[in-house]
PASEBA-1860 file (N, C-alpha, C; in nm, 3 decimals):
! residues 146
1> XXXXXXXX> 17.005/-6.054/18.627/16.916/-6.080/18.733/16.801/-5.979/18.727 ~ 16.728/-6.005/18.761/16.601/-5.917/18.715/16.505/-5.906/18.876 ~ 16.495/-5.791/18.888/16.440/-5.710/18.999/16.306/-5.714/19.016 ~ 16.237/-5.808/19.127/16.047/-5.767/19.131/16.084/-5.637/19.177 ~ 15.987/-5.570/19.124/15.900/-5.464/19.241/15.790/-5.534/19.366 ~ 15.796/-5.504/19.466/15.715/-5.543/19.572/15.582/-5.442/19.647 ~ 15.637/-5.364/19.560/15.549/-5.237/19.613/15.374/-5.279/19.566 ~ 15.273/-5.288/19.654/15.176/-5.331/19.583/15.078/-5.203/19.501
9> XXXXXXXX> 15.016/-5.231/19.405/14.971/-5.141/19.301/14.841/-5.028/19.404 ~ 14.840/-4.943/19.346/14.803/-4.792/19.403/14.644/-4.826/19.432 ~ 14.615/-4.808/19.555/14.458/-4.855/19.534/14.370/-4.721/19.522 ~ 14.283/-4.769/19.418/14.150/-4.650/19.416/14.028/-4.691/19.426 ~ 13.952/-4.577/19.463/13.835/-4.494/19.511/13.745/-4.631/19.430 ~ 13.686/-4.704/19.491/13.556/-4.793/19.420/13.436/-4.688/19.460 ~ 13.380/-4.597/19.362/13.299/-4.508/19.306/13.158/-4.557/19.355 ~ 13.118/-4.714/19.282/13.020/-4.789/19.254/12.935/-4.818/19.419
17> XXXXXXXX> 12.978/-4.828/19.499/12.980/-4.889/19.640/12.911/-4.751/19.733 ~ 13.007/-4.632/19.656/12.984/-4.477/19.755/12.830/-4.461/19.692 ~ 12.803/-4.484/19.551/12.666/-4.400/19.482/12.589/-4.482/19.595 ~ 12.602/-4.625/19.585/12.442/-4.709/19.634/12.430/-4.669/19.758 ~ 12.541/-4.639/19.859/12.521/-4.587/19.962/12.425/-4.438/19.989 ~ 12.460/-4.354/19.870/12.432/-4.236/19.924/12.303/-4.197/19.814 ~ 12.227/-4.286/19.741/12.079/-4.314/19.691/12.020/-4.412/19.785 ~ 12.103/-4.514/19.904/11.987/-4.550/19.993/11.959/-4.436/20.089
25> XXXXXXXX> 12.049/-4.363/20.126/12.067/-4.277/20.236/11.967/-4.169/20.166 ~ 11.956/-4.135/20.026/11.851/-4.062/20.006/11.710/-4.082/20.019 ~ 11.666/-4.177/19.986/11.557/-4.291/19.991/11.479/-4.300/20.099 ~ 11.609/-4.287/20.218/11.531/-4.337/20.378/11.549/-4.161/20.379 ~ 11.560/-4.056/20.413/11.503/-3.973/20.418/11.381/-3.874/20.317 ~ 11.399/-3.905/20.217/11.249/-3.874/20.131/11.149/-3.976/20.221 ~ 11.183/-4.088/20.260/11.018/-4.163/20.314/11.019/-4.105/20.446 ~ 11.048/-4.101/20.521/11.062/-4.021/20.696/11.079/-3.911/20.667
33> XXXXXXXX> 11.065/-3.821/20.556/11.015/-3.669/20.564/10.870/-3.713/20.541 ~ 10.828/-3.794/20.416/10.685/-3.788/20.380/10.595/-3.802/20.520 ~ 10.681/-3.932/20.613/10.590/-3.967/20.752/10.547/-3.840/20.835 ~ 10.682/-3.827/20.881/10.661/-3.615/20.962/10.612/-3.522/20.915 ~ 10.587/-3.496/20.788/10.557/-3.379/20.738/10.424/-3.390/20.776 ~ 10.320/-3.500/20.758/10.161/-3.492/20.813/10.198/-3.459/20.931 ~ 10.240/-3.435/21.050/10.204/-3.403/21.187/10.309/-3.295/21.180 ~ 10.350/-3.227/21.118/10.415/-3.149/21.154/10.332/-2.986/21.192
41> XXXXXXXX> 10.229/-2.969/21.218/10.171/-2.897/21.296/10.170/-2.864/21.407 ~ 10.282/-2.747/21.449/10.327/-2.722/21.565/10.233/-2.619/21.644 ~ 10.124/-2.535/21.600/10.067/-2.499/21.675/9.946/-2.573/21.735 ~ 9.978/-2.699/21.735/9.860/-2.787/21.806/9.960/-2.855/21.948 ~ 9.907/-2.792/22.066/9.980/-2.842/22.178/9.887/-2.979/22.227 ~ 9.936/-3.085/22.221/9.873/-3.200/22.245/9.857/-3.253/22.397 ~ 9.748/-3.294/22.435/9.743/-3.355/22.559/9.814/-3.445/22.626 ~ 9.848/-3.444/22.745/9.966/-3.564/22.785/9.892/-3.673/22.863
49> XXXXXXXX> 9.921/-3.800/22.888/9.914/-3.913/22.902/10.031/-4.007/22.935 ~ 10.014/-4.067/23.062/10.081/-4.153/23.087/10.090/-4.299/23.044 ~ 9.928/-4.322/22.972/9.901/-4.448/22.932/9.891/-4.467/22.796 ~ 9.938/-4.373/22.721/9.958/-4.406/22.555/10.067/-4.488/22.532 ~ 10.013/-4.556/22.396/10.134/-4.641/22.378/10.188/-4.572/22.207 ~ 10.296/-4.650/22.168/10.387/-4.611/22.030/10.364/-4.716/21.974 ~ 10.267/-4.701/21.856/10.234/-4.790/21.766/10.357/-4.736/21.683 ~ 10.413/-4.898/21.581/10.448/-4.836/21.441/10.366/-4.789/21.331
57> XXXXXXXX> 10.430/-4.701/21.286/10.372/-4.582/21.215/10.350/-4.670/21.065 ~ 10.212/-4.653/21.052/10.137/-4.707/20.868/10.200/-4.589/20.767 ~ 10.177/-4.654/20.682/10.231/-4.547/20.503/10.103/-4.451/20.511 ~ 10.025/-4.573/20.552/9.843/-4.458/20.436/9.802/-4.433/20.578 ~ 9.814/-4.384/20.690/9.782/-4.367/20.811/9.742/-4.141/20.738 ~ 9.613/-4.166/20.801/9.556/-3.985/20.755/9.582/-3.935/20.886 ~ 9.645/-3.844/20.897/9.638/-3.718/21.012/9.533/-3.607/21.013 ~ 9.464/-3.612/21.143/9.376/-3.504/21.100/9.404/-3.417/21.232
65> XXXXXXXX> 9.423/-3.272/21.209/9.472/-3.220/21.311/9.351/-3.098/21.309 ~ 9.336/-3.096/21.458/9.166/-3.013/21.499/9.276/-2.910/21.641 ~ 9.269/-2.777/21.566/9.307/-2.675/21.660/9.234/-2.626/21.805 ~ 9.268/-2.488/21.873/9.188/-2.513/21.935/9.074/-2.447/21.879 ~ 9.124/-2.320/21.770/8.948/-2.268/21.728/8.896/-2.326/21.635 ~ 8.868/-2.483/21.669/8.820/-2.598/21.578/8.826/-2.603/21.501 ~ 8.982/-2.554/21.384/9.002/-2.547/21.268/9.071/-2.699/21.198 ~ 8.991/-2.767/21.104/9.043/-2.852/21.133/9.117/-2.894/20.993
73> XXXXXXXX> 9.235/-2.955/20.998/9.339/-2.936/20.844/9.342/-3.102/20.811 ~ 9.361/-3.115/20.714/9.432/-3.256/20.640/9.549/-3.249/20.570 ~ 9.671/-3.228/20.572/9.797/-3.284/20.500/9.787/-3.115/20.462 ~ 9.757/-3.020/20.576/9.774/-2.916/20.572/9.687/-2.802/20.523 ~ 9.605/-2.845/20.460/9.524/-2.769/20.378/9.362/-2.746/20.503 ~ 9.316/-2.653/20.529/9.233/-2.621/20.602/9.078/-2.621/20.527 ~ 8.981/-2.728/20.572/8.909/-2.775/20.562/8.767/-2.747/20.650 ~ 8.637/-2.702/20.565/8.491/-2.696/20.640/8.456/-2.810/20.689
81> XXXXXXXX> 8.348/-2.821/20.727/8.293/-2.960/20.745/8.241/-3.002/20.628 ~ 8.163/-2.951/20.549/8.113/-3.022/20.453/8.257/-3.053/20.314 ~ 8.393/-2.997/20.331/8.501/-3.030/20.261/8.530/-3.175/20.338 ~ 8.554/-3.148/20.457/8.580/-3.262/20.527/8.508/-3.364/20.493 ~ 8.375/-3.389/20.517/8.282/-3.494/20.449/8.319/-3.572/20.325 ~ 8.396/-3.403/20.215/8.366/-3.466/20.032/8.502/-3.556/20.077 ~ 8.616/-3.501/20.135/8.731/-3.577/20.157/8.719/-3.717/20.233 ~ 8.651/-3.727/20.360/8.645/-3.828/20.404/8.552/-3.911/20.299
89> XXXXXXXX> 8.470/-3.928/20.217/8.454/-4.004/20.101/8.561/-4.056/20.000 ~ 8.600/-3.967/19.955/8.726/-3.986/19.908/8.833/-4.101/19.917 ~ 8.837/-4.057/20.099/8.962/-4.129/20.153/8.874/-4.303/20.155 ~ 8.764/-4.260/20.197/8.686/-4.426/20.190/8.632/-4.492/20.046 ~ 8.696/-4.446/19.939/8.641/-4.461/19.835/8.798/-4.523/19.766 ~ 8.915/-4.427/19.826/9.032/-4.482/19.816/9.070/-4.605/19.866 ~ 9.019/-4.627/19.993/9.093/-4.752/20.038/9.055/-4.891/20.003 ~ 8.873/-4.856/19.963/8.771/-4.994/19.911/8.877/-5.036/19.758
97> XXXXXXXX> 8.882/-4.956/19.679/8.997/-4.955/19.578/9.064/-5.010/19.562 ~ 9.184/-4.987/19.704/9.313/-5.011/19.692/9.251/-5.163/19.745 ~ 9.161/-5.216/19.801/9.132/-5.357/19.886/9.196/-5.379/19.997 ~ 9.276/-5.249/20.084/9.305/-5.252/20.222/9.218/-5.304/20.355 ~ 9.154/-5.408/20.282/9.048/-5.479/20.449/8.917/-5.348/20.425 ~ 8.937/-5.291/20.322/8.765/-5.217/20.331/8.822/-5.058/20.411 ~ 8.731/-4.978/20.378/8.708/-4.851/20.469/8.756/-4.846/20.577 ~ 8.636/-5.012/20.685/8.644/-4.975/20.848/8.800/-4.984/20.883
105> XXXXXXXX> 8.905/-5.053/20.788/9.041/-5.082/20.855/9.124/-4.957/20.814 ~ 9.093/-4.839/20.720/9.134/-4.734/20.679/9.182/-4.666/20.861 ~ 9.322/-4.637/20.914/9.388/-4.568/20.947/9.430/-4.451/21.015 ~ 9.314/-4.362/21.074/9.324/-4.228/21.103/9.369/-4.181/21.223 ~ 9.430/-4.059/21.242/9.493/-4.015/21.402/9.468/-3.861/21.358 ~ 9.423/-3.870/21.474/9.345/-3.737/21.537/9.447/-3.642/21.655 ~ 9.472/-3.540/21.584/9.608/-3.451/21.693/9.467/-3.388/21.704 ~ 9.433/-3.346/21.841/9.367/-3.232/21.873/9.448/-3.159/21.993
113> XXXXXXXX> 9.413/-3.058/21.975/9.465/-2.950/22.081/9.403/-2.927/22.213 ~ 9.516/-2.999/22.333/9.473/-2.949/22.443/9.351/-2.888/22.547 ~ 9.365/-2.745/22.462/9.214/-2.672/22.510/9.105/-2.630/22.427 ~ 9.133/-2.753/22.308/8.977/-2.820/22.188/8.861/-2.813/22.302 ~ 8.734/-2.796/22.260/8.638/-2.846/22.332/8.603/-3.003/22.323 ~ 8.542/-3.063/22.396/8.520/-3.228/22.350/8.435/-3.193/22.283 ~ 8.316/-3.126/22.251/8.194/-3.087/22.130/8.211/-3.081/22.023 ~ 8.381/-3.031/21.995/8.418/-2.995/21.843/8.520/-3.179/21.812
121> XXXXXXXX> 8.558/-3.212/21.931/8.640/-3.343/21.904/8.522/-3.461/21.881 ~ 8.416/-3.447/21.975/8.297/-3.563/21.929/8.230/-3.546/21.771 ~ 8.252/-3.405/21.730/8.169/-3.403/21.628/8.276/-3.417/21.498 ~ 8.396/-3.422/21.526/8.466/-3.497/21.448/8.539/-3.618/21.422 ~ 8.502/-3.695/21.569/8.464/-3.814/21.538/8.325/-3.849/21.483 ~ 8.271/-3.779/21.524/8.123/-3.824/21.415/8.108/-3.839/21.298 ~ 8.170/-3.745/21.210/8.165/-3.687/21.104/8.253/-3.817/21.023 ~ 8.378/-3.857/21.088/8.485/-4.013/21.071/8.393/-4.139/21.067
129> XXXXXXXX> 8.296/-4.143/21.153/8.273/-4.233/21.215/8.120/-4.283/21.080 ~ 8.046/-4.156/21.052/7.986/-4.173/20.940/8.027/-4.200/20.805 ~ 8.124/-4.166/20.777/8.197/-4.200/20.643/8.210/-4.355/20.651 ~ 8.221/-4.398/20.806/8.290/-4.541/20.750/8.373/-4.580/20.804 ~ 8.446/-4.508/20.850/8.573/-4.559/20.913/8.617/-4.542/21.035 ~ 8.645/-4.688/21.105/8.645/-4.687/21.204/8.785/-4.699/21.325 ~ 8.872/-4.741/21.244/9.010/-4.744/21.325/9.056/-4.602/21.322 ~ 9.044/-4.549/21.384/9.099/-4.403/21.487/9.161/-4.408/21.602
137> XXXXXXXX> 9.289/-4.344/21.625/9.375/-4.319/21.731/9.401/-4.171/21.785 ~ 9.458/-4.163/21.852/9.472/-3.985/21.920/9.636/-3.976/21.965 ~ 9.678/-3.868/21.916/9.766/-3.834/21.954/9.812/-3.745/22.054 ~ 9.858/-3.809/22.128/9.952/-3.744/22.260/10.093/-3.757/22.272 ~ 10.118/-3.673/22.408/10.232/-3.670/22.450/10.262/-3.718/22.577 ~ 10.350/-3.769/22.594/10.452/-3.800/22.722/10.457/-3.677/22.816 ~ 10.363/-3.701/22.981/10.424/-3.591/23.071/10.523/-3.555/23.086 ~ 10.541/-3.439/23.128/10.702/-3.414/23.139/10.709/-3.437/23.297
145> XX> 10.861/-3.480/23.298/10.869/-3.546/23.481/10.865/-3.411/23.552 ~ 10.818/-3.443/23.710/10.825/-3.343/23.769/10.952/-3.318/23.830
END
């Protein structure tokens, strides 16, 4: 008479299933560092607003962050006005390129600081506004409740 075994066979580790998991899981944080890292400029205290809204966030969206001693940076690097100018060409020279709807649909958000003057914030919208490009947003914050 001859004996089954019933015991069912030893299960292992499917390897293949853990990698894809943990190269998507890498993936989505390399792209949501690239997003944060442009605003990650913490000495710019931003103005609050009750009436801003939360757009979703673009890939090619430029941050331009204007301190309060009107220093004003791009993707970190601290910039004159006439750098600013060669760059904002650049960026409008990039997007005609890429055929993103042209320049005027090129992307930009403006963190300025709190106690900026509006003189140094108008004249850098000016400076945007001459290059070409015209979709600009501002970044704020949410009051805090009382």
């Amino acid at each position: 008479m001859r004996i089954r075994d019933t015991t069912p066979p030893p299960v292992g580790f499917q390897l293949a299933p853990m990698i894809d998991i943990v190269f998507l899981l890498l993936i989505f944080f390399l792209v949501t560092y690239q997003i944060t890292e442009q605003e990650k400029d913490l000495t710019i205290a931003l103005p609050s607003t009750s009436e801003g809204s939360q757009e979703a966030r673009v890939a090619n969206k430029i941050v331009i962050n204007l301190s309060k001693e009107n220093v004003i940076t791009i993707s970190g690097r601290v910039l004159t006005q006439e750098e600013l100018r060669e760059t904002l060409k650049k960026i409008v020279r990039a997007a005609e390129v890429a055929g993103e709807g042209g320049a005027d649909r090129q992307p930009i958000r403006i963190r300025v600081d709190r106690e900026t003057t509006s003189e140094a914030l108008l004249k850098l919208v000016d400076e945007i506004r001459s290059a070409g490009i015209w979709n600009i947003d501002f970044a704020t914050t949410m009051p805090k409740p009382q």
